[in-house]
C-alpha positions in Angstrom: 16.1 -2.9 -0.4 17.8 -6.1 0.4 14.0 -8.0 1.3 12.5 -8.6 -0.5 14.8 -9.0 -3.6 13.6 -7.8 -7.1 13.7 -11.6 -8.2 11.5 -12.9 -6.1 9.5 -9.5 -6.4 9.4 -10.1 -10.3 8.4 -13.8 -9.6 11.4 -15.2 -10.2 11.8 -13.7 -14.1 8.1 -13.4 -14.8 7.8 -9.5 -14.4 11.0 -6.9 -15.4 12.3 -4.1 -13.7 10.1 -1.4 -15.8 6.9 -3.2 -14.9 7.6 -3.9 -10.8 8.4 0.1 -10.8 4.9 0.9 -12.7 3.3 -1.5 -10.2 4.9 -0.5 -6.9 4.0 3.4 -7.7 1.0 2.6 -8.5 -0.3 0.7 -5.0 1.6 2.9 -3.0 -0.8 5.3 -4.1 -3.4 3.5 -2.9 -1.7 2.8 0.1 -1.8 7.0 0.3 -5.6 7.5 -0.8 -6.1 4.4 1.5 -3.9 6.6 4.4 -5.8 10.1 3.4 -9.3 8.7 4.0 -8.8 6.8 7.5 -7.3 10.7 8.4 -10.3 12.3 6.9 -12.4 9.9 8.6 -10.4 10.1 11.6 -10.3 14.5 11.7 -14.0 14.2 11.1 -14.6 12.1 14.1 -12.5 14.6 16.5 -13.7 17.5 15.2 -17.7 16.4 16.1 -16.1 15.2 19.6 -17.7 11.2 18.7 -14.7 10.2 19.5 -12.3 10.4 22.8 -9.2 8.6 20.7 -6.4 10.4 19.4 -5.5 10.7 15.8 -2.9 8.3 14.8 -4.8 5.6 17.1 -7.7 5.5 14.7 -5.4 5.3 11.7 -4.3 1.2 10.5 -1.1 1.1 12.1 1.1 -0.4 8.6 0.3 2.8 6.8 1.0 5.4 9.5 4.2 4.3 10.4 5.8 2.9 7.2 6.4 4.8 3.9 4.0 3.9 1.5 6.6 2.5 -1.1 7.3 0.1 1.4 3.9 -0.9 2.4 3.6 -0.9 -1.9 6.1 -3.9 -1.9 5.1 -5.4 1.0 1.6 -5.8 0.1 2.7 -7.1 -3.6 4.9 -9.6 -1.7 2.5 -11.1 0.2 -0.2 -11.3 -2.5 -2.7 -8.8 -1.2 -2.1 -7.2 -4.5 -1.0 -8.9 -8.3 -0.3 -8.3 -11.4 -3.0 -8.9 -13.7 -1.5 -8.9 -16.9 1.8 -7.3 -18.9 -0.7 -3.9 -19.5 0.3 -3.0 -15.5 -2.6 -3.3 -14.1 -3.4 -4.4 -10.2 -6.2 -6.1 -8.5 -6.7 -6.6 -4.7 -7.1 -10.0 -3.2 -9.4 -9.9 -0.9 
């Protein structure tokens, strides 16, 4: 992955290797639970015909079409998501 690079990732020095690992599995799973309940919601919809819409239209675009390890360090990038403290723990910014 050439952007963005594991130094600015780790905030230039702040975070290691072994901790931006531990923190990128961890929100790409919730970039999965986050995929597996717009689906659910989704399915539920077409299957008690409320909706006309087709399945991958109702689901957030970002996490349809991108793998969530990417979405994972995307979202850390940008800040949506940061390290609390050295214990590897996230918390969304919302």
């Amino acid at each position: 992955m050439i952007y963005p690079s594991v130094e600015e990732l780790s905030q230039y020095g702040k975070y290691n290797r072994y901790t931006l690992c531990i923190v990128t599995a961890k929100c790409a799973r919730m970039v999965t639970d986050e995929y597996t309940r717009q689906r659910e919601q989704a399915e539920k919809l077409i299957a008690n015909k409320e909706t006309d819409k087709s399945l991958a239209s109702m689901i957030k675009r970002d996490i349809r079409d991108e793998k969530a390890v990417k979405n994972a360090i995307n979202r850390i990038y940008q800040g949506e998501y940061k390290i609390v403290d050295s214990s590897i723990n996230l918390q969304e910014n919302n």
